[in-house]
C-alpha positions in Angstrom: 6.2 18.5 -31.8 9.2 17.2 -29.9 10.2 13.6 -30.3 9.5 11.7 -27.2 12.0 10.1 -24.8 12.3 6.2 -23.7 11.9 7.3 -20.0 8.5 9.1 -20.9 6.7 5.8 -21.9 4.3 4.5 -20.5 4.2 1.3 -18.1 3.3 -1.8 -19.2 3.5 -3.7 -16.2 4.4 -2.5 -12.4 6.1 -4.9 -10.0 5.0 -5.9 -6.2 6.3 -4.2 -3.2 6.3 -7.3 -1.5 7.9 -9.9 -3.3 8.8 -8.4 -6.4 6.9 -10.2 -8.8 5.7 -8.2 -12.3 1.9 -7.8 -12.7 -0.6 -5.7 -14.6 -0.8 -2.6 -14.4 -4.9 -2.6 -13.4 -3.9 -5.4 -10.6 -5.5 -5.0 -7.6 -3.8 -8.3 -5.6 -0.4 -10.0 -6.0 -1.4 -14.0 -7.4 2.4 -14.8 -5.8 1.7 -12.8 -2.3 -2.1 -12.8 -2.3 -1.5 -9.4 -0.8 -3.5 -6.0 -1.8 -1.2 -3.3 -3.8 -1.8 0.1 -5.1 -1.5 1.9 -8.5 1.3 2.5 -10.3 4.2 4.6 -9.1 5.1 6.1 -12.7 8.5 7.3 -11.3 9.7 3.9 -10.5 7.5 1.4 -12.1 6.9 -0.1 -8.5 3.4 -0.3 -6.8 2.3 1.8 -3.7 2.1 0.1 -0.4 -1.8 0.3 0.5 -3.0 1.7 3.8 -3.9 -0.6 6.7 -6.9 1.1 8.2 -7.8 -1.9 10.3 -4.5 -1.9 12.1 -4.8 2.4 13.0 -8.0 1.4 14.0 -7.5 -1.7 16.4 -4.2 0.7 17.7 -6.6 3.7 18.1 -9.1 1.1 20.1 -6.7 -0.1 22.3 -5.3 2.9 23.3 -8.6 4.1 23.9 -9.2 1.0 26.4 -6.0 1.3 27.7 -6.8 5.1 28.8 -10.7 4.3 30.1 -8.8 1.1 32.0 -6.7 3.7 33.8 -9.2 5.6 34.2 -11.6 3.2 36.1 -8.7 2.0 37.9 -7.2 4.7 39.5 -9.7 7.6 39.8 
C-alpha cells in the first residue's frame, strides 16, 4: 500500500468565502458573518458560495412584470 501524501489529508477545518474566518468543517453559517456557506471545497480548503434562489426569483418576477407592463401598455 503506498504511503500517503500531506496534500491527500483530510480537512479539518474550511475557511469562509466571505470574511475569511476558519470554521468547522459540518458549519452551515459563518458566527463572524452570520452568512450561509456551503461544503467543503477539498481542492482548496475554502467553502462554496451558496446559491441565492430568492434573488433569480425576484429577478425572474420582475422581468416577468416588466414584460406583462409592456404588454398592457402598449398593445
Amino acid at each position: 500500500m503506498p504511503a500517503q501524501k500531506d496534500n491527500d489529508a483530510p480537512f479539518t477545518s474550511k475557511k469562509c468565502p466571505y470574511c475569511e474566518n476558519y470554521l468547522a468543517v459540518d458549519d452551515k453559517f459563518c458566527f463572524s458573518c452570520n452568512k450561509k456557506v456551503g461544503k467543503l471545497n477539498e481542492t482548496t480548503g475554502i467553502a462554496d458560495h451558496t446559491v441565492a434562489w430568492i434573488s433569480y426569483i425576484i429577478c425572474f418576477l420582475a422581468w416577468a412584470f416588466l414584460g406583462f407592463y409592456i404588454w398592457w401598455a402598449f398593445y
